[in-house]
N, C-alpha and C positions, 0 to 999 in steps of 0.2 A: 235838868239844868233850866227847862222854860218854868218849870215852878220856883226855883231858887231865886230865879229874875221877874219872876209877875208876867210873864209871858207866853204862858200855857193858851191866853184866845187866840195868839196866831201863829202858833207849835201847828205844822201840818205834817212836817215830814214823817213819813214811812219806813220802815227797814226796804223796802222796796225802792223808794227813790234815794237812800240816800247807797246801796249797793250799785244801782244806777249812775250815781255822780260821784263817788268815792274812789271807786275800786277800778276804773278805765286806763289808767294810765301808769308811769313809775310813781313810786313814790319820790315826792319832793317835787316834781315836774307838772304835777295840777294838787287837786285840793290831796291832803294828807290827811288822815286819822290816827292815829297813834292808841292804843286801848292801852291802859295799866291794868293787867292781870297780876293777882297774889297767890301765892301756895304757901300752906304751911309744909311744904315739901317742895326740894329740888326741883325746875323745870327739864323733864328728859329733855337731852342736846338735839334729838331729831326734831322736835316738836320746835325748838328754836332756831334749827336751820329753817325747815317748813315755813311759819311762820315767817321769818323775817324780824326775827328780835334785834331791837336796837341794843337795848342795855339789858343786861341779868344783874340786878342787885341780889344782897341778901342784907336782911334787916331783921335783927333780932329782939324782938321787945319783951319787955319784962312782964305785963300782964297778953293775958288773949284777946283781941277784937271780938266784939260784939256787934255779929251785921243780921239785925233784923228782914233785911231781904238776901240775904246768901243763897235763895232758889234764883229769886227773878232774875239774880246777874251771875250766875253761875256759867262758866268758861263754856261757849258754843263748841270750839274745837277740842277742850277736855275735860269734862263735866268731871270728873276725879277730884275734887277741894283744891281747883282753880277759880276764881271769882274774878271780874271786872271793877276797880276798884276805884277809876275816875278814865277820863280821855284828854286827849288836846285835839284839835283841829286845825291846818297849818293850810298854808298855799301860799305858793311866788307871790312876792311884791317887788316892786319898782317907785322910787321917789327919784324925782331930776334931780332932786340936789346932793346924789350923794353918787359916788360909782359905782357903786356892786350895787345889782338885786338883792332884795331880801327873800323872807318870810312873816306873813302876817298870822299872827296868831288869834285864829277867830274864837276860840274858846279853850280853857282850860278847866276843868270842871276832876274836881276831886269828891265823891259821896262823903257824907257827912263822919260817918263811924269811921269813915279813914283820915279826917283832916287832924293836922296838928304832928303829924307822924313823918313828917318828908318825903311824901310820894309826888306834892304839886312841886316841888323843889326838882325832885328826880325829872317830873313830865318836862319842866321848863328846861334842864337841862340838857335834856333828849331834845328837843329844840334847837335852843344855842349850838350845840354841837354838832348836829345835822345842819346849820348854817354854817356856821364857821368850817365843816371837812367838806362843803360846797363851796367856799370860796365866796360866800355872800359877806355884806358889811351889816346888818342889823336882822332884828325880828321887831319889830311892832306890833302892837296890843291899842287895845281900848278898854280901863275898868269903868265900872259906872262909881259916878261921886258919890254913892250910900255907899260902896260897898268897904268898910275900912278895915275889915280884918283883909281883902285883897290889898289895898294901897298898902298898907302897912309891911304885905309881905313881900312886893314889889320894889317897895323902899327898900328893904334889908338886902336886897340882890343892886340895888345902886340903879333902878330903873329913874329916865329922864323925865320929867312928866311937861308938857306942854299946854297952859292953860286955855292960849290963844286960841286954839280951835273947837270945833264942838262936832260931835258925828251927826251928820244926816242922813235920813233912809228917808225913800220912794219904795211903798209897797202896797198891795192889795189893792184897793177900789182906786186909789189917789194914782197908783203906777198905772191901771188901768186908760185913768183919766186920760194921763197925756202920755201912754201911750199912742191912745187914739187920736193925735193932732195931728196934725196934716203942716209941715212948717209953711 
């Protein structure tokens, strides 16, 4: 995902820090991860209690997927022709203007040889849903202005877009800076 956005110079994280800041809490109650895993075979029901599976689709396509890395993202917990096939990354949000908490949705990130197929449909909906059976009023997002096959597909789902604002980040040498002020 830091190459798909040009962001690979300040990609630091780790499977180590992000097992660190991921995995400490319930899900939904700090940050979330959510993995899309595929099989061209049924997922055993013990492995989806285990895990914690939101949703079990089945999707049957007419030709077979072509994933030139099927080693690298090959299922940690069942190497069996399970694959990782995109993520989302969620955690609590709060806006005054509205009554319910949300969920922000910090990424959504489906690999190439699987877009166009409805798995980022599926992720976002795994989303929505885990908002809405919490009793939240929204998820929010940020796309970047290039990116128009995302707008486009955000539109088709009825997404609000707000021009008036712009994202700002504080990071690296600059966060450092004023960190270190003294008010």
């Amino acid at each position: 995902m830091a190459n798909y956005h040009n962001l690979s110079n300040v990609f630091t994280t780790t499977e180590t820090s992000l097992s660190n800041t991921l995995f400490k809490s319930p899900p939904f109650h700090s940050f979330t991860a959510l993995i899309l895993e595929i099989s061209p075979n049924p997922f055993p029901n013990t492995m989806a209690q285990e895990l914690n599976v939101i949703k079990n689709n089945t999707i049957n396509l007419e030709t077979p997927i072509f994933d030139p890395e099927f080693e690298t993202f090959r299922s940690r917990f069942n190497s069996d022709h399970i694959y990782v096939a995109g993520h989302v990354l969620v955690y609590p949000s709060y806006n005054g203007f509205f009554e319910k908490p949300g969920l922000y949705l910090d990424q959504l990130f489906v690999r190439t040889c699987y877009r166009g197929l409805g798995f980022g449909k599926m992720l976002f909906s795994a989303v929505a849903s885990q908002a809405a059976n919490n009793g939240m009023g929204m998820v929010d997002w940020l796309v970047a202005d290039w990116n128009e096959k995302s707008m486009k597909f955000y539109d088709k789902m009825g997404a609000h877009y707000i021009p008036q604002y712009k994202l700002c980040k504080l990071y690296g040498e600059k966060l450092q800076q004023y960190a270190n002020i003294s008010p």
